[in-house]
N, C-alpha and C positions, 0 to 999 in steps of 0.2 A: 455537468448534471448527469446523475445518471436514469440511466431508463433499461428496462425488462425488454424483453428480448425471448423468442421462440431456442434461440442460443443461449446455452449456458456454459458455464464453468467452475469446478470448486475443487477443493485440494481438502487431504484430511494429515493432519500433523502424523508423520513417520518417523517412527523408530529410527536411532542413527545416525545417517547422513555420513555416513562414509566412504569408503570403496565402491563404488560401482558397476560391474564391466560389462560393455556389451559387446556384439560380436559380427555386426555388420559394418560394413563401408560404403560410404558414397556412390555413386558409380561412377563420376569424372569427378574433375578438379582437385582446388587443393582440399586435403584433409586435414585433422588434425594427428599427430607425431606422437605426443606423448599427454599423461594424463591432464586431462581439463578442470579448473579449477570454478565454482560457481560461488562467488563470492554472494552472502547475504548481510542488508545494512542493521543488520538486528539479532536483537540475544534470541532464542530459543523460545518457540509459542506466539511468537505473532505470526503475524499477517503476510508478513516478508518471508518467514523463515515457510509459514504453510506453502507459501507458490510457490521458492523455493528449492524445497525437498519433492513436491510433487513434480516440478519441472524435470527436477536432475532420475528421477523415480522413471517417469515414461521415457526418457533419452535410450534408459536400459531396456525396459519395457518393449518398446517399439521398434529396440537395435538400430537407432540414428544416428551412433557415434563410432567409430572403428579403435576407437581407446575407451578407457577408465575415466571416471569424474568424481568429483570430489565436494560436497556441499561445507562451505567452511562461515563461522558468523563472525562477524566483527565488526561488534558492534558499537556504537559513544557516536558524542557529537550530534546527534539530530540525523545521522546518518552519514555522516562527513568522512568520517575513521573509515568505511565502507568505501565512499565514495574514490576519496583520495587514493587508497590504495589501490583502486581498477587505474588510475589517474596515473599513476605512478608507474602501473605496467605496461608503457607505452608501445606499441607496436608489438604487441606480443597475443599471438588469435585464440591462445588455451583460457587465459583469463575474463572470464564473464562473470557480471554482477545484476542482481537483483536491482531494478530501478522502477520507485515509487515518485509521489506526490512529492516527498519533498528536496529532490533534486533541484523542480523548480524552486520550491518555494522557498529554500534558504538563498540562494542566489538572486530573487527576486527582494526578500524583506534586506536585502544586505550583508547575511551571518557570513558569507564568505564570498571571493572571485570565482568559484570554483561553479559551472554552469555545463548544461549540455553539449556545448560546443567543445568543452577539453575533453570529450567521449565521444564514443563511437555507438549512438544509437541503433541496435538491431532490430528491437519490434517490441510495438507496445500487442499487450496480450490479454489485462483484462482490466476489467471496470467495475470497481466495487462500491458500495455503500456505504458510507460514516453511521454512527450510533453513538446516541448520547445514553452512556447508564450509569446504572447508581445502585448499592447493595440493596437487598429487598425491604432490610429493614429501616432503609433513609426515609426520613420525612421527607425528602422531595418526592413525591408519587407521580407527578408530570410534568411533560416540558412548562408547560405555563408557571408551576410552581418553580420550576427550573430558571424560567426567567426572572418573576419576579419578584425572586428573595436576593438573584444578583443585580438587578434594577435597583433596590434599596437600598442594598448594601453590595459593589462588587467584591470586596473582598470576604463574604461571609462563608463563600466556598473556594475549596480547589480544587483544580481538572488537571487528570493526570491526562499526559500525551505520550507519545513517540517521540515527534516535531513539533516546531513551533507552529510549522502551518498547516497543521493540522484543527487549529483554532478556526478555522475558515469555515469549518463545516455547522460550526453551533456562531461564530463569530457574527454572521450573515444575520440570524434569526436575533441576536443578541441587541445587535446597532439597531434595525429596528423598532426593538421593544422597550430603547430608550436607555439599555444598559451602557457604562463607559469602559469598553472593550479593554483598552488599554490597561486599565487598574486592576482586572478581573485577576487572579492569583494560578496561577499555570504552573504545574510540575512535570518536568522533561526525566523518560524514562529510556531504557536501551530495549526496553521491548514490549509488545503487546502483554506478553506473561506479564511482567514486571508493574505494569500499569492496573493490570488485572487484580494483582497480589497486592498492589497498596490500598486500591480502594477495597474489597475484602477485608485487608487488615488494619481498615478504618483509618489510615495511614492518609488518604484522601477521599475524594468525595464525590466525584463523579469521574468516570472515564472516557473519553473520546477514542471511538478506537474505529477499526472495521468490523463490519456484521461478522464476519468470520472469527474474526476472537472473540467476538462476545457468546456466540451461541452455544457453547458448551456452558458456561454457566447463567444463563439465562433459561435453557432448556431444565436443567439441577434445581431452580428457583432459588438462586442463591442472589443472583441480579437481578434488577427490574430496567428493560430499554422504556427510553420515553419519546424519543422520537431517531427517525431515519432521514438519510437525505438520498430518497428516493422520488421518482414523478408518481410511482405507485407502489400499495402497498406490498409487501414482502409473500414471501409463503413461507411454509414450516412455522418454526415457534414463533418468528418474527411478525405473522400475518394479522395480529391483534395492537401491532405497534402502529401508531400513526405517522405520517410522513412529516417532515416539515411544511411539505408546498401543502400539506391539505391543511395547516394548522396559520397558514397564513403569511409564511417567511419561506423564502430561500436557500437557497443549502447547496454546497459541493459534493462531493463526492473523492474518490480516490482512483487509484489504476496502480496498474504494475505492469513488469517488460522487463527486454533484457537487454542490458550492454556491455560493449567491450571496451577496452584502452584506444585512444587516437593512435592512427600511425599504422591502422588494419589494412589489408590490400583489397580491392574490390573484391577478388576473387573470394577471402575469407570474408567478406560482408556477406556476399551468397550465400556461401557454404552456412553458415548459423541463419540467415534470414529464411534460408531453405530449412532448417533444424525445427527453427520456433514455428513456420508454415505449419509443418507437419504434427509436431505436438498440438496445437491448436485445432488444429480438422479429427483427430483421432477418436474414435468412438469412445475410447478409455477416459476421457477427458469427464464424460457427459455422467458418468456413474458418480461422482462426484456433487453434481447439482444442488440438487433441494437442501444438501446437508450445510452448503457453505456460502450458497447467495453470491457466485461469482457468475458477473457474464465475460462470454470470450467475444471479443473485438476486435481481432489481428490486425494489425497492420504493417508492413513490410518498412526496411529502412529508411528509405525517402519517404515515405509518408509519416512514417513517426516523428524526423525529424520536423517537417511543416507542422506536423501537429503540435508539436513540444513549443515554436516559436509564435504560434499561436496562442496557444492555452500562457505563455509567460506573459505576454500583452495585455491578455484578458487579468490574469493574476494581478498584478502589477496595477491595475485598475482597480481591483476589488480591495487589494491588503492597502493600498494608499484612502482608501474611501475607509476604511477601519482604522487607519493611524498606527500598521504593524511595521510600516518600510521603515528603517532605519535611516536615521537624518546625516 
C-alpha cells in the first residue's frame, strides 16, 4: 500500500541516457574497473526508464562512481527480456538493472521460473502509486463508471499495462464491485510511453500506469485520472483525484530498486548498497518531488531481500483470490 511521507522522491525524463562519467572513487574496497551498465525493463517514457535515467544522472552528479555508466532499455516480455538479461550476467558487479513490481508478480502469477532469488537484490528505493486513466474525452468520467460498465460487460473495455500484474492495482477494487477479473480484456505494452500512446490513439481505453507517467498528460488535459492507489490524496495535478481506499476498495501500489546478477561478492553488494544509500539521502533527489509523486524508502540489501519474500506471500494471496495465478 502506499502512503505519503514528509520524504519524497521523483525523477523527470532525460534527454539521452548515454555516456556518463564521473570522477570520484570510493574510499576502500572493491570498485568498479570499467564502465557500468544500468539495465532498464522498458522502452523509453515510463516509469522505469524515469528512475532509471535519474539514478544513473545523480551517480554523475554526486561523483559515486570512479567509471562511466550507461542507461541501456530492453525492453518485451512483461519485463522478462530485462530481467533475464541481468540473469544471464552472472557474477559480474558492472551490470545493474532496474527492478520493479513485476519481478514478483510474473514469478508469482506463473509467466515464468525466473524470481528474485536468481538476482542479487541491492536496494529497494521508491514507492509509487498506480492510476487508473482514460482520454479526456471517454465517457468513462469515473472510477465508478469505470467499474460499472466492466461489471456489465468485462469485455466492453481495454486496459493497456506494462505487466500483467499490474492489474492488481484497479484488479482489487474490480473483484469487489462484482466485476469477473479474469474476462476483463488487458493489453501488454513495452512501456509506459507506449500505453500512453494507445490509449491517446484510441487504440485502448483506459491505462493503468504510474502517477509519474501519467502526469504530463493529465496536467495538458489530454487525460482524465479517476482514481489512485494511494491511503491519501495526491498533490499537484493529482490532488483533485480520489483515492481508491476513500472510494471504498483497495488497491496496491508499485516500487522500484536496483539489482545486480547472482554470483556478486559481499564486498560489491556494499560497494552499490553503499551507491544507492547515497543517491537516496541526497538533497538533489528532493527537487524532483511534487513534480513525480515519488516517495524514497531505502532499504539496504538484506532488507530488501526480506521484504521482496514478504510482499511475494502476501502477492500470491491476493492474485490467487483474483483467479490471475496460472493453474
Amino acid at each position: 500500500m502506499w502512503r505519503r511521507s514528509s520524504s519524497w522522491i521523483a525523477a523527470v525524463l532525460l534527454a539521452g541516457g548515454g555516456l556518463v562519467l564521473a570522477d570520484a572513487a570510493p574510499a576502500q574496497g572493491w570498485k568498479p574497473e570499467r564502465n557500468v551498465e544500468l539495465t532498464i525493463p522498458s522502452g523509453p517514457g515510463g516509469s522505469n526508464d524515469i528512475a532509471g535515467r535519474i539514478i544513473q544522472k545523480l551517480w554523475a552528479d554526486l561523483n559515486l562512481l570512479p567509471v562511466s555508466s550507461a542507461v541501456v532499455n530492453r525492453a518485451g516480455g512483461g519485463h522478462l527480456v530485462a530481467y533475464t538479461y541481468v540473469q544471464q550476467r552472472s557474477g559480474d558487479p558492472h551490470m545493474l538493472g532496474v527492478m520493479s513490481t513485476p519481478l514478483l508478480m510474473n514469478h508469482v502469477e506463473g509467466r515464468t521460473p525466473l524470481s528474485y532469488n536468481d538476482l542479487t537484490p541491492i536496494a529497494y528505493l521508491i514507492t509509487e502509486p498506480m492510476v487508473a486513466v482514460v482520454r479526456a474525452d471517454s465517457p468513462i468520467k469515473t472510477a465508478k463508471d469505470l467499474l460499472e460498465t466492466l461489471k456489465t460487460n468485462p469485455n466492453a473495455l481495454s486496459i493497456a499495462l506494462t505487466s500483467t500484474g499490474h492489474r492488481v492495482s484497479v484488479g482489487m477494487p474490480m473483484q469487489k464491485a462484482g466485476v469477473n477479473v479474469k474476462a476483463v480484456r488487458t493489453v501488454v505494452f513495452k512501456s509506459g510511453g507506449e500505453t500512453t500512446n494507445a490509449v491517446l490513439g484510441g487504440h485502448a481505453d483506459v491505462q493503468i500506469t504510474s502517477v509519474s507517467t501519467s502526469v504530463p498528460q493529465v496536467s495538458a488535459g489530454t487525460m482524465r485520472a479517476l482514481a489512485v492507489s494511494s491511503d491519501q490524496r495526491l498533490g499537484g495535478v493529482m490532488a483533485q483525484v480520489p483515492t481508491w481506499q476513500e472510494l471504498g476498495y483497495q488497491s496496491s501500489g508499485s516500487w522500484k530498486g536496483v539489482m545486480a546478477p547472482k554470483g556478486i561478492t559481499p564486498a560489491q553488494v556494499a560497494f552499490w548498497e553503499d551507491v544507492m544509500r547515497k543517491t537516496a539521502q541526497s538533497d538533489d533527489i528532493r527537487q524532483y518531488a511534487e513534480k513525480n509523486l515519488w516517495l524514497v524508502e531505502f532499504k539496504g540489501a538484506a532488507d530488501t531481500r526480506k521484504w521482496m519474500q514478504e510482499q511475494s506471500a502476501s502477492l500470491k494471496a491476493v492474485l490467487g483470490g483474483l483467479g490471475l495465478i496460472k493453474q
